[in-house]
N, CA, C and O atoms as CSV, one atom per row, in Angstrom:
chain,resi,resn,atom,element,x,y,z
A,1,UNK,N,N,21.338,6.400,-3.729
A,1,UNK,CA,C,22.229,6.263,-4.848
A,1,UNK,C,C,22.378,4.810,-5.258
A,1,UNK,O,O,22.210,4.456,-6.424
A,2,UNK,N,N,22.712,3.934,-4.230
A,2,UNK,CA,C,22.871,2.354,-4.264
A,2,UNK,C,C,21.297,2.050,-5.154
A,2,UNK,O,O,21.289,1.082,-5.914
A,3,UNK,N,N,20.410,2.638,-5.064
A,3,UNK,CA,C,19.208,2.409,-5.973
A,3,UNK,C,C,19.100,2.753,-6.957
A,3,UNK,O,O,18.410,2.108,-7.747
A,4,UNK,N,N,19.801,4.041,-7.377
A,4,UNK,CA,C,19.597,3.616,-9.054
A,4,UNK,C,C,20.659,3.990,-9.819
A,4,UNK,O,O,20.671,4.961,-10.576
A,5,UNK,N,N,21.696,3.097,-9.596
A,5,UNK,CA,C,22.561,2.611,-10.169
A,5,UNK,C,C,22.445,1.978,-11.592
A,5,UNK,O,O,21.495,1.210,-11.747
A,6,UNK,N,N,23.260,2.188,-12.629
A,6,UNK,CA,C,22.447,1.492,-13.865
A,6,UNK,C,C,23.038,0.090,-14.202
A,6,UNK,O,O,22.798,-0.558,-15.220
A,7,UNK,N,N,23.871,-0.274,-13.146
A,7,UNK,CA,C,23.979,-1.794,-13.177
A,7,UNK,C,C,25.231,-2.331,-13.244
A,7,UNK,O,O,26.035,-1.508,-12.807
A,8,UNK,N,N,25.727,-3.283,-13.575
A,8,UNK,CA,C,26.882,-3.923,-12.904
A,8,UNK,C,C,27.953,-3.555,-14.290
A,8,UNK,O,O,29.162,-3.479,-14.074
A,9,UNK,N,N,27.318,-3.305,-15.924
A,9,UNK,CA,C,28.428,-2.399,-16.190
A,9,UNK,C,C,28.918,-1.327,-16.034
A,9,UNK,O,O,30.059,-1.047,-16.401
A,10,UNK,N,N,27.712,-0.127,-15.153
A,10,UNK,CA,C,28.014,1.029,-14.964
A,10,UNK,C,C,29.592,0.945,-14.239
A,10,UNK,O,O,29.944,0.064,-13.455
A,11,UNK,N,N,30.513,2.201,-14.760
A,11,UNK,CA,C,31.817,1.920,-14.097
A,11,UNK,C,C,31.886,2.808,-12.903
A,11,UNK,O,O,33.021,3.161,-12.582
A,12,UNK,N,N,30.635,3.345,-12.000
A,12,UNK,CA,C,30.857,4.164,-10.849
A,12,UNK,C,C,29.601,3.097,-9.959
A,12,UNK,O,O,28.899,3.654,-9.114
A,13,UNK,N,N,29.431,1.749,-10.203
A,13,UNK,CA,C,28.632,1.118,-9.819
A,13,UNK,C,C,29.009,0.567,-8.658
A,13,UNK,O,O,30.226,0.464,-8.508
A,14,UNK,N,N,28.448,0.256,-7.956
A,14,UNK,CA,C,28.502,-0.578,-6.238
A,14,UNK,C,C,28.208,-1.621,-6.181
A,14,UNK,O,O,27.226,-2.246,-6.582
A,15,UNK,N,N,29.672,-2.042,-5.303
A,15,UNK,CA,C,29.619,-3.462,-4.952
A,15,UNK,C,C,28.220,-4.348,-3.947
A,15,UNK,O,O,27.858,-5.512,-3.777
A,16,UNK,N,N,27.868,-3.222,-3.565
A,16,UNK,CA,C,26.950,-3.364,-2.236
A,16,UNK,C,C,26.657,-2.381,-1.541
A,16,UNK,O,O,27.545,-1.532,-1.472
A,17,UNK,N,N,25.379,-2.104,-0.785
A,17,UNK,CA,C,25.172,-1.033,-0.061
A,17,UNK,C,C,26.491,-1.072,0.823
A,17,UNK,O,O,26.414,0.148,0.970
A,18,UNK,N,N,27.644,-1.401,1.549
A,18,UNK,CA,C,28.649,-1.049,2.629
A,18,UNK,C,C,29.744,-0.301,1.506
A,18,UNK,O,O,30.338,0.770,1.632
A,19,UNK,N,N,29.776,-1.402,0.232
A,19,UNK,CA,C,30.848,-0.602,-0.552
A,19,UNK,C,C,30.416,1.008,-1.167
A,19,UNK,O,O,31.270,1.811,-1.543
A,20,UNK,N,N,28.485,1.364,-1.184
A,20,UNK,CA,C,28.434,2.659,-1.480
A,20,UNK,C,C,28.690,3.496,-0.795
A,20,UNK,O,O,28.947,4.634,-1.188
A,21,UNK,N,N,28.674,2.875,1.229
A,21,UNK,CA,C,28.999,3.770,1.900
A,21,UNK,C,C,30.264,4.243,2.099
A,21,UNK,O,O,30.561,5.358,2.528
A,22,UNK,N,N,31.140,3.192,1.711
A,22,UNK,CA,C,32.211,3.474,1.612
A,22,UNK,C,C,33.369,4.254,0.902
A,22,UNK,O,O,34.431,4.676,1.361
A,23,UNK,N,N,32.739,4.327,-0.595
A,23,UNK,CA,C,33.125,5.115,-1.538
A,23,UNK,C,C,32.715,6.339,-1.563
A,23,UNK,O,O,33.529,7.178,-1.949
A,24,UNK,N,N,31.577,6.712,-1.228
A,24,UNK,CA,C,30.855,7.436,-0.868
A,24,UNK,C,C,31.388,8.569,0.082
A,24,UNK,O,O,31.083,9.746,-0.112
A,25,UNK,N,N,32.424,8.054,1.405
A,25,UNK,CA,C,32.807,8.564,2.480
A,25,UNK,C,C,34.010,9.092,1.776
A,25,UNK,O,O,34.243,10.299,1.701
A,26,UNK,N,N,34.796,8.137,1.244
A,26,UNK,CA,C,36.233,8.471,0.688
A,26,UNK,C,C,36.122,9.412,0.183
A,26,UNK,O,O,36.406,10.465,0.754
A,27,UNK,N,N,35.664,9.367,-1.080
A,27,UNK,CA,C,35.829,10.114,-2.300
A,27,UNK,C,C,35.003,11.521,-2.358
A,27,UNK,O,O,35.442,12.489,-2.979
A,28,UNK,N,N,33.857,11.539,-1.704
A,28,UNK,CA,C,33.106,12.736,-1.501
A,28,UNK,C,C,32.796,13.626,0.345
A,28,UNK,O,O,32.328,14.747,0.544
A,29,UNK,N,N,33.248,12.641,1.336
A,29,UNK,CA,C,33.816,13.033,2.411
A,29,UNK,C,C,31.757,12.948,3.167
A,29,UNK,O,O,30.655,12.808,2.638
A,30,UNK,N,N,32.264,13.130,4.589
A,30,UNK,CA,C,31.063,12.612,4.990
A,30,UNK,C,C,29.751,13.688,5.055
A,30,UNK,O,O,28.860,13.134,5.699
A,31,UNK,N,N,29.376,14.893,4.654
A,31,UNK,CA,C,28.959,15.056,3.995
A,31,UNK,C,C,28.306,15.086,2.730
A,31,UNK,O,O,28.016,16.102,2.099
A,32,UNK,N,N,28.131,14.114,2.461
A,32,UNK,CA,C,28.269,13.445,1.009
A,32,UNK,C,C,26.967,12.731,1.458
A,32,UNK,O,O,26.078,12.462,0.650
A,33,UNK,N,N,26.894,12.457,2.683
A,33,UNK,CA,C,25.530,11.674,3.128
A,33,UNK,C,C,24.288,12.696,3.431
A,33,UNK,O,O,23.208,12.154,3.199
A,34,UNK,N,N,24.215,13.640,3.754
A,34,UNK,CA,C,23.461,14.786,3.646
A,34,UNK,C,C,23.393,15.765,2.163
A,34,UNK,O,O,22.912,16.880,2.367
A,35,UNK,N,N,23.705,15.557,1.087
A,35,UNK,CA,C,23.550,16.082,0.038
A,35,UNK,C,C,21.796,15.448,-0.465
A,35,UNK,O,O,21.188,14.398,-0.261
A,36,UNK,N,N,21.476,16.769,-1.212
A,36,UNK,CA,C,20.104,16.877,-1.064
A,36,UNK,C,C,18.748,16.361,-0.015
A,36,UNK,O,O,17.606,16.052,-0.354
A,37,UNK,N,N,19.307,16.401,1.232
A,37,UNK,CA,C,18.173,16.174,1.952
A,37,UNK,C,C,17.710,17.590,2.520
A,37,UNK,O,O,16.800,17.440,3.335
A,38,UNK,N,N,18.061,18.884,2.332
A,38,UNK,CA,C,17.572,19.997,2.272
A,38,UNK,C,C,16.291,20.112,1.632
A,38,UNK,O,O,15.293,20.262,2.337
A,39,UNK,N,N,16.192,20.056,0.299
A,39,UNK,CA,C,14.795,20.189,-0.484
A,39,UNK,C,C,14.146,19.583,0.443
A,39,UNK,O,O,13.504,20.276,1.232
A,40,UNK,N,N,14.150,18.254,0.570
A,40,UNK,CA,C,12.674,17.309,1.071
A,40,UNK,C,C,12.235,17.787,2.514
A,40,UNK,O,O,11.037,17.794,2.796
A,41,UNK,N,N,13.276,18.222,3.517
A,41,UNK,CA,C,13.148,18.809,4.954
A,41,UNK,C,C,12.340,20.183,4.352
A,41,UNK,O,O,11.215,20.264,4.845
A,42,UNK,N,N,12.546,20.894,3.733
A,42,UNK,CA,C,12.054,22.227,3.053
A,42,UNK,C,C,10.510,22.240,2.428
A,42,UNK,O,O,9.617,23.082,2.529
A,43,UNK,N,N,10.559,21.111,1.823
A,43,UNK,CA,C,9.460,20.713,1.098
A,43,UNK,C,C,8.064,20.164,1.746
A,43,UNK,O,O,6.907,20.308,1.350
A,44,UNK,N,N,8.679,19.368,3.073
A,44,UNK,CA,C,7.369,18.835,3.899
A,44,UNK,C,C,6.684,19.845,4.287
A,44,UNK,O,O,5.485,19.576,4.213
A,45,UNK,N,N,6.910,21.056,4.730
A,45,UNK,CA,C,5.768,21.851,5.425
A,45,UNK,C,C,5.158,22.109,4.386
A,45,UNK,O,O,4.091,21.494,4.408
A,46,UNK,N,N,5.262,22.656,3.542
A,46,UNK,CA,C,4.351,22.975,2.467
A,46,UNK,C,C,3.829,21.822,1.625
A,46,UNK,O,O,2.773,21.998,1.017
A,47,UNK,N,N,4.377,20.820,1.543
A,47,UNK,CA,C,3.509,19.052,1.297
A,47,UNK,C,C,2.697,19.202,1.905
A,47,UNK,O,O,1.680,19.549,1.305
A,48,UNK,N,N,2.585,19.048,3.498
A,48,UNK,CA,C,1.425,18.812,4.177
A,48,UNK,C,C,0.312,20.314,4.176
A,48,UNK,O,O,-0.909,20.300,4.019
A,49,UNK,N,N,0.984,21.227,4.348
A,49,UNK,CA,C,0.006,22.780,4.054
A,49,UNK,C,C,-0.824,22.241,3.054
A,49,UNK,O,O,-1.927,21.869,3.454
A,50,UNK,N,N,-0.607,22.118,1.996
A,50,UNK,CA,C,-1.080,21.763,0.604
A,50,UNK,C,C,-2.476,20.976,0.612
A,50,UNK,O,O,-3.556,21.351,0.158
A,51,UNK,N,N,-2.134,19.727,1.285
A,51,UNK,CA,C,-2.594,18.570,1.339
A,51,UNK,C,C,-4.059,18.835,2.257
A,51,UNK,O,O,-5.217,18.632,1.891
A,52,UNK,N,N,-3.601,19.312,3.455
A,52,UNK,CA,C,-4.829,19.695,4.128
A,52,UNK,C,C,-5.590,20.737,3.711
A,52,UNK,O,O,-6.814,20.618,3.745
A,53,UNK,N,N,-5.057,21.789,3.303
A,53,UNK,CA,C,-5.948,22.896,3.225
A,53,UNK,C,C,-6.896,22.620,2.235
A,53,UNK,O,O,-8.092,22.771,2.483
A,54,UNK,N,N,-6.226,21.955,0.355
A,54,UNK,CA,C,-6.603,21.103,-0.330
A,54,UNK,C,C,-8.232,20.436,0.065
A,54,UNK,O,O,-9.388,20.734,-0.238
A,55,UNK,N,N,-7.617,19.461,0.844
A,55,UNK,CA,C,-8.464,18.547,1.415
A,55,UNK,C,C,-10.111,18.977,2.467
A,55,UNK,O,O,-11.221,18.446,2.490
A,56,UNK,N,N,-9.607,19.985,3.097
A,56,UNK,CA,C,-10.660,20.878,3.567
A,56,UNK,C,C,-11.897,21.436,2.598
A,56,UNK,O,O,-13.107,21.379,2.818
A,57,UNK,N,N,-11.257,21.943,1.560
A,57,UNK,CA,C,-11.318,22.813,0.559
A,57,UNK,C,C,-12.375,22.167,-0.327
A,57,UNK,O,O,-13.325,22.822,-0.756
A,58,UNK,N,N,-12.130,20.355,-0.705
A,58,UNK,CA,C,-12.855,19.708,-1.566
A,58,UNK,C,C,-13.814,19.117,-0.759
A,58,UNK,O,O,-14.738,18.437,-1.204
A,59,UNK,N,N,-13.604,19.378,0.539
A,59,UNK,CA,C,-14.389,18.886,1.668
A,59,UNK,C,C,-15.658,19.455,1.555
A,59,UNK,O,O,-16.755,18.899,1.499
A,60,UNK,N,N,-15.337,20.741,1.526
A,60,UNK,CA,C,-16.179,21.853,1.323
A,60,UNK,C,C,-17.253,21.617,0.320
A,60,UNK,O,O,-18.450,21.441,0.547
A,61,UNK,N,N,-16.500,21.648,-1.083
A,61,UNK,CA,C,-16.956,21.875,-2.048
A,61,UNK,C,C,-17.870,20.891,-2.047
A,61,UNK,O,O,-19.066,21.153,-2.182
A,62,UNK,N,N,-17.394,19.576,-1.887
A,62,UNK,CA,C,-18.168,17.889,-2.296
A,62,UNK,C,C,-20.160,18.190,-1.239
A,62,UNK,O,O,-21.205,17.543,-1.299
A,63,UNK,N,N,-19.751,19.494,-0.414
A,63,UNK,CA,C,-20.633,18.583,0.819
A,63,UNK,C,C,-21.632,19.843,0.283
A,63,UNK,O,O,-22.358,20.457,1.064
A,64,UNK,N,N,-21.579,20.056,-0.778
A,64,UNK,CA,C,-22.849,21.137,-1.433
A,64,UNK,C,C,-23.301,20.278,-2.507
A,64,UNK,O,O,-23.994,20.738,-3.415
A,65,UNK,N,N,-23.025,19.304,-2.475
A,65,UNK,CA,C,-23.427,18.097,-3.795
A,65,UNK,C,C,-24.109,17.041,-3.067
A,65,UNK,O,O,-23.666,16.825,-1.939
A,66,UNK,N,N,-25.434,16.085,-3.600
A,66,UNK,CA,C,-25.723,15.092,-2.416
A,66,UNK,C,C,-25.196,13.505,-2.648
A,66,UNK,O,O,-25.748,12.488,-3.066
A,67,UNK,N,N,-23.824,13.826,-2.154
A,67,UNK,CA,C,-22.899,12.504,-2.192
A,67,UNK,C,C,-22.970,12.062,-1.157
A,67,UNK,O,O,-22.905,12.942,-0.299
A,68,UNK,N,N,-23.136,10.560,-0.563
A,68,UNK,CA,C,-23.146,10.275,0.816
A,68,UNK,C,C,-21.513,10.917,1.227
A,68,UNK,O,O,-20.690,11.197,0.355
A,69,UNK,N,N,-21.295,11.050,2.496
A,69,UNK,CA,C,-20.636,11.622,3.442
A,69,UNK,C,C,-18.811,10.671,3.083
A,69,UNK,O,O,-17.682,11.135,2.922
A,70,UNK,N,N,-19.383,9.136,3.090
A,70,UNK,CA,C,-18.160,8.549,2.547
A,70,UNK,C,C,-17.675,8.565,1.256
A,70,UNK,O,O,-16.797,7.838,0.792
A,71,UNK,N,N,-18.354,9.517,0.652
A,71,UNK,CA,C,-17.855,9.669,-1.072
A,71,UNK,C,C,-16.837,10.746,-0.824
A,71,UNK,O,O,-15.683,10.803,-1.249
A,72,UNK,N,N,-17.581,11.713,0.059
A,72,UNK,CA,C,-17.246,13.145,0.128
A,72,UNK,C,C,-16.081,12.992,0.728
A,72,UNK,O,O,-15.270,13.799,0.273
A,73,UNK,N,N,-15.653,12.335,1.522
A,73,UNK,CA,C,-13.820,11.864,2.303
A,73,UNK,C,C,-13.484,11.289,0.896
A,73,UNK,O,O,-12.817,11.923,0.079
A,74,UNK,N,N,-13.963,10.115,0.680
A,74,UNK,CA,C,-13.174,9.519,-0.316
A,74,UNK,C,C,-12.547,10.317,-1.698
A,74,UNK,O,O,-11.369,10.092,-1.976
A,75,UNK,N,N,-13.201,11.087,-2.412
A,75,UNK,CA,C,-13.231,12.326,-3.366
A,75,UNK,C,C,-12.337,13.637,-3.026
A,75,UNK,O,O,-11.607,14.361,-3.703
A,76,UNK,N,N,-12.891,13.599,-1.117
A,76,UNK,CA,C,-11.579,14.764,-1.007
A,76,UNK,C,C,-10.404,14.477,-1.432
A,76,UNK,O,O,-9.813,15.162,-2.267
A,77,UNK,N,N,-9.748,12.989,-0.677
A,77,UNK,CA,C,-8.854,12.691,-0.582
A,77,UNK,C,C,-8.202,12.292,-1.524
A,77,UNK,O,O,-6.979,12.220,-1.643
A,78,UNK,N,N,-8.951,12.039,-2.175
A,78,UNK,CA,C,-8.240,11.610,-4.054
A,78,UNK,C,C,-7.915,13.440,-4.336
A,78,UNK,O,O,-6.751,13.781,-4.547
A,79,UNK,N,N,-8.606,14.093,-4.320
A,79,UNK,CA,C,-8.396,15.267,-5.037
A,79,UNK,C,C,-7.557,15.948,-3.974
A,79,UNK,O,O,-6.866,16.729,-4.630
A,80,UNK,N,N,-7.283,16.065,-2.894
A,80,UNK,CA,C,-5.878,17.269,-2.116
A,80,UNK,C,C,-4.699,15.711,-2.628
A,80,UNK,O,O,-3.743,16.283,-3.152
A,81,UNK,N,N,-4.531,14.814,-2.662
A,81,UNK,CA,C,-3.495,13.703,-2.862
A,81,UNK,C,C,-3.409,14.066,-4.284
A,81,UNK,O,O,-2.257,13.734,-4.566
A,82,UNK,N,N,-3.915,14.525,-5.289
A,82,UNK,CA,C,-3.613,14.369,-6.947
A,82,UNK,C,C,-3.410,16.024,-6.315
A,82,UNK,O,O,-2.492,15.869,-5.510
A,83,UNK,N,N,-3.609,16.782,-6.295
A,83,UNK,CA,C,-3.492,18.347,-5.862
A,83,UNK,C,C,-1.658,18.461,-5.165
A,83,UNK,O,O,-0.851,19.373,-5.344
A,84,UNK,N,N,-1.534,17.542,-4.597
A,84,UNK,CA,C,-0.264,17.449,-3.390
A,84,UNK,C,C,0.940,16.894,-5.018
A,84,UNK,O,O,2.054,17.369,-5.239
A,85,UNK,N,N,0.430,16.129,-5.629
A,85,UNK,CA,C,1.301,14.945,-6.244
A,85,UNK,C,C,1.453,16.348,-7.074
A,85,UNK,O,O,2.590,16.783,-6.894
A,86,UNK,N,N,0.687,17.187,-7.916
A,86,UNK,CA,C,1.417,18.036,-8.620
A,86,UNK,C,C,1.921,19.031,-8.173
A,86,UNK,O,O,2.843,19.428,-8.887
A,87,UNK,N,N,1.661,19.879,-6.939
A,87,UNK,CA,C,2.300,20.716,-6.258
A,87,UNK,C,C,3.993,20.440,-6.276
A,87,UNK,O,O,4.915,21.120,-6.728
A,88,UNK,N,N,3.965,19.329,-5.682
A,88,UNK,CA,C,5.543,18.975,-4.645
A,88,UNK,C,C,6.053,18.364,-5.642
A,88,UNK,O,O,7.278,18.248,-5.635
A,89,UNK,N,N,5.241,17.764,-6.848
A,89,UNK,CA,C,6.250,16.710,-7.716
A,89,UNK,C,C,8.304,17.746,-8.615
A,89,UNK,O,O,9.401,17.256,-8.881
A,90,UNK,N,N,7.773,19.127,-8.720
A,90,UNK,CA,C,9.179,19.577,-8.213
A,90,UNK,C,C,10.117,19.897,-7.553
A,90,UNK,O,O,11.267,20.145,-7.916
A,91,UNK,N,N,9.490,19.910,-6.158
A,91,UNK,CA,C,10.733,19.727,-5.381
A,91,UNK,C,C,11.325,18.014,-5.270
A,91,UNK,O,O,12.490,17.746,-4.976
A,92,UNK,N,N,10.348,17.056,-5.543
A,92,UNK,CA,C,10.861,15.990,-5.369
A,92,UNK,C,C,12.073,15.122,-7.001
A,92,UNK,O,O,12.802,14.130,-6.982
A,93,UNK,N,N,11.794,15.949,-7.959
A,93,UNK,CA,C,12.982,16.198,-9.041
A,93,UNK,C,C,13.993,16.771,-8.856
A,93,UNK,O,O,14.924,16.483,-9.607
A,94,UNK,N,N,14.238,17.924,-7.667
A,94,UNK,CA,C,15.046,18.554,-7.384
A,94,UNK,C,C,16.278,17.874,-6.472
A,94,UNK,O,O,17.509,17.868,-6.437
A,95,UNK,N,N,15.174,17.326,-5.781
A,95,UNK,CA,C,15.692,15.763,-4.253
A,95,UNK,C,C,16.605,14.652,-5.026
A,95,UNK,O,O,17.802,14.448,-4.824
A,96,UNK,N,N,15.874,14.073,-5.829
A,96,UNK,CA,C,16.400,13.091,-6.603
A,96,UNK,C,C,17.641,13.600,-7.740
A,96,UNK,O,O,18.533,12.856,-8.147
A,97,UNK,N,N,17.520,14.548,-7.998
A,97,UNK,CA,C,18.837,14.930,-9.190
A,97,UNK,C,C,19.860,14.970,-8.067
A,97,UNK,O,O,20.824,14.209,-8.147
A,98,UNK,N,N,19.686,16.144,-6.572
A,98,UNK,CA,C,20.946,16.496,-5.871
A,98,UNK,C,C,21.525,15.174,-4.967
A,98,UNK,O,O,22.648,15.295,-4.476
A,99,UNK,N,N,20.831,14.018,-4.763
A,99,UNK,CA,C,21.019,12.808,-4.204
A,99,UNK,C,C,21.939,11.985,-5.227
A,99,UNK,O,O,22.952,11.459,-4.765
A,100,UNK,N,N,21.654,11.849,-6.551
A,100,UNK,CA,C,22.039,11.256,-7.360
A,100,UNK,C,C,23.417,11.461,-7.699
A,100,UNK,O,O,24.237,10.586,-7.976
A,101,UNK,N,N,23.637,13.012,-7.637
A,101,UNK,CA,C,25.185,13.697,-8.361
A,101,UNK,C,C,26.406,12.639,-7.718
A,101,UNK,O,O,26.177,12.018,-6.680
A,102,UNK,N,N,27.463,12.533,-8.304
A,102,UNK,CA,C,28.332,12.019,-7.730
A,102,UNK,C,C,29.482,12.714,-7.716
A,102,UNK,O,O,30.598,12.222,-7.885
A,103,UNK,N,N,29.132,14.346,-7.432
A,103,UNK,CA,C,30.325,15.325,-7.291
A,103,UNK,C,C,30.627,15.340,-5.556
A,103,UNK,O,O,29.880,14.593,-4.924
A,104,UNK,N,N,31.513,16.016,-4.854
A,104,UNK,CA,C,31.849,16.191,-3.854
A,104,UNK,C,C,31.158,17.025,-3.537
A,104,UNK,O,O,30.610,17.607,-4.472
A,105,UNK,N,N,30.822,17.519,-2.095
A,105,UNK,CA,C,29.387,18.439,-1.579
A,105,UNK,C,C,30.193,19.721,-2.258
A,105,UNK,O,O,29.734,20.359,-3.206
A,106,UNK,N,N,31.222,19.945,-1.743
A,106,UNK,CA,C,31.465,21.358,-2.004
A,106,UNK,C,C,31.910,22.130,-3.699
A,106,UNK,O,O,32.465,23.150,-4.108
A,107,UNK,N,N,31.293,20.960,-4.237
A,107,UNK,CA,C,31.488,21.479,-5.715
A,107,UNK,C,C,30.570,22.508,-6.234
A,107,UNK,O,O,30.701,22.929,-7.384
């Protein structure tokens, strides 16, 4: 939250990372520090599922083409990493909106 803050006129803005923790604790209670870290705990197994199987997959595909062997890693890995980046890129909108809110958890 202390990160994207929109700046020193914002009027819910922080003095400092101790004063976000602090306001933070008060006003939204300590729970307030675990709001949206569900998605991303939720989200890694299937990030990495993605990524490897992906990656296997173009592994596959590349090594029926005659690319030297270091193209064929290099190419996988661009393609399960651009494969991963659009998969997960909504749960990681989901992460960032519920991190951001500045309601109390139990709202």
């Amino acid at each position: 939250r202390f990160q994207i803050q929109r700046g020193k006129n914002d009027p819910n803005s922080y003095k400092s990372l101790a004063d976000c923790f602090r306001t933070m604790y008060r006003k939204e209670g300590p729970l307030s520090f675990y709001k949206g870290l569900l998605p991303p705990v939720l989200a890694e197994t299937p990030k990495r599922a993605v990524k490897f199987f992906t990656f296997e997959q173009y592994k596959k595909l590349l090594n029926l083409t005659p690319v030297s062997a270091g193209m064929v890693y290099t190419l996988a890995g661009l393609g399960s990493g651009l494969t991963e980046a659009i998969v997960i890129n909504p749960f990681e909108v989901v992460k960032v909106n519920l991190q951001a809110q500045r309601t109390t958890f139990t709202e």
